[in-house]
N, C-alpha and C positions, 0 to 999 in steps of 0.2 A: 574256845572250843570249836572246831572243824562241824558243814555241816551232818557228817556221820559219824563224829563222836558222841557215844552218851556219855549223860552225864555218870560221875561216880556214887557209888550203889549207897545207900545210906547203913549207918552199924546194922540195923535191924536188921537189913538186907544180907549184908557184905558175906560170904562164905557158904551163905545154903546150898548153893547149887554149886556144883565144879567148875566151871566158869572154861569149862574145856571138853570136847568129844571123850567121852572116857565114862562108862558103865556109873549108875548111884543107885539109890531108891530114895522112895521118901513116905514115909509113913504116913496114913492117915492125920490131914490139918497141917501138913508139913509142905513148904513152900516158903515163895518171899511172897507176905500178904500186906496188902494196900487195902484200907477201907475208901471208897468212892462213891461220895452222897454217902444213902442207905445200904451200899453192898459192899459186900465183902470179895474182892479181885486176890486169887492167888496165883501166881507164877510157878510152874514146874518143873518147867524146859525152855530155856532160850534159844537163840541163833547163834550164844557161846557154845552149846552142848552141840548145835546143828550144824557145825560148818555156815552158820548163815540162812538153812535152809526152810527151818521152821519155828514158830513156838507153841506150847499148850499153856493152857491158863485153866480156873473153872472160876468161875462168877456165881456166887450165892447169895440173895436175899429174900426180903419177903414183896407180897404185891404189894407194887407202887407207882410210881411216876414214870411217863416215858421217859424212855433216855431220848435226848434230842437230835431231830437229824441229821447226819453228819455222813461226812464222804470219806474214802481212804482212797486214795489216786495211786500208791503204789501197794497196796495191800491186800493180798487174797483172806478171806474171815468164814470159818465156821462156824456153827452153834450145833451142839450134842446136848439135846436133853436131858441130862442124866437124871432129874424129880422135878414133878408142877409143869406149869402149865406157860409158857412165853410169848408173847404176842411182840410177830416180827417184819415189820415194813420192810420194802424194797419197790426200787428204782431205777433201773438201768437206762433211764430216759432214751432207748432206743425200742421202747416198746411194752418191755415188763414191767409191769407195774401192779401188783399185789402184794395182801398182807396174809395173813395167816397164825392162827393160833398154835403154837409147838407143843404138845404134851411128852409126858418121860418116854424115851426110845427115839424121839421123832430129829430129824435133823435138817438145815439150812446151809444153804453156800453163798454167800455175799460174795461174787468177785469182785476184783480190786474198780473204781470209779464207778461203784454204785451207792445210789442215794439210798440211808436206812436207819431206820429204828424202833428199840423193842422197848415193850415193859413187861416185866415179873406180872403173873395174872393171880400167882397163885405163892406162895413156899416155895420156890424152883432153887436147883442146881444146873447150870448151865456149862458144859466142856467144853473149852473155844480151844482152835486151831489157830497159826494166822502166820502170815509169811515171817520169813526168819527177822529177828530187829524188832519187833513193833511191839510186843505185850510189857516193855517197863512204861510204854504210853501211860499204862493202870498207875503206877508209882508216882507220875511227872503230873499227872492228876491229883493223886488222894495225899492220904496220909499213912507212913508205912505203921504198922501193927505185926505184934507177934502175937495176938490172938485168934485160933481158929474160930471159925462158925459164923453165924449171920451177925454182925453188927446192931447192939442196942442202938435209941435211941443218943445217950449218952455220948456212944461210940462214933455218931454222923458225921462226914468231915463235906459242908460243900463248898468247893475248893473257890477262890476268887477266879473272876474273870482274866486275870492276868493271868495266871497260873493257868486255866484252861488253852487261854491262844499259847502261852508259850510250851506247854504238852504238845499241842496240836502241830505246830510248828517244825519242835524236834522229831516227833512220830509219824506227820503223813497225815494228819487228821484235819479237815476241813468244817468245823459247824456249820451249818446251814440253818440260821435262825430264819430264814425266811420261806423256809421249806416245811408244812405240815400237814404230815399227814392224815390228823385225825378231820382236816375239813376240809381236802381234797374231793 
């Protein structure tokens, strides 16, 4: 596989989305859904539907763990509160350097080579944007699911460390284990 081949979409996956610039809808719960850790990652628009240019996703679970610090070197990222409450690090080691708690309506811009990470503080729904290519990262992570809503306990997938560097890899994605921000 080429480096800007993905990989191919799993059954669960395969057909949701048009997989081409061309009008759909998707009904509420409807998407290619990836549970990741404790949350639940849905896809709704790729960089297939975008000429490349964009994707949407929404990220739902409940309060928990940060997600760990990590970089996107070619990746623009948004967060749209759509319910609860997010708490969102950022780094652009050229100076910015705050956190900040998101509640429903409130919104964030990660540009691409900055350092960041949030956690669920509450019940949240979270709408991410993100340059076109990068949101099956959530898939190359978790474990795909045709189940809508917040992932049970039962449902948890946390992925091996192999699995995360080689997402990481194919996606643009850098961990930063040695980056934290809660004792900064």
């Amino acid at each position: 596989m080429s480096p800007n081949e993905a990989p191919a979409l799993s059954p669960t996956h395969a057909g949701i989305l048009p997989g081409e610039p061309k009008p759909f809808y998707l009904d509420n719960g409807e998407g290619e859904k990836s549970v990741v850790f404790d949350t639940l990652f849905t896809i709704l628009l790729t960089g297939d539907e975008t000429d490349g240019q964009y994707d949407v996703f929404s990220c739902e679970g409940n309060a928990g763990q940060i997600i760990p610090a990590h970089i996107h070197p070619f990746t623009h990222e948004i967060f749209f509160i759509v319910d609860g409450a997010v708490h969102l690090w950022m780094d652009d080691e050229q100076g910015f350097k705050e956190d900040k708690v998101l509640t429903s309506g409130a919104f964030g811009f990660v540009p691409k080579g900055t350092i960041h990470a949030f956690r669920m503080e509450a019940q949240s729904k979270i709408m991410g944007v993100s340059s076109g290519g990068f949101a099956r990262f959530f898939h190359a992570m978790g474990t795909p699911t045709d189940k809508p809503g917040i992932p049970t306990p039962s449902e948890f997938y946390a992925p091996p460390f192999s699995q995360m560097k080689a997402a990481g890899e194919l996606y643009g994605t850098v961990f930063r284990p040695d980056y934290n921000f809660l004792t900064d």
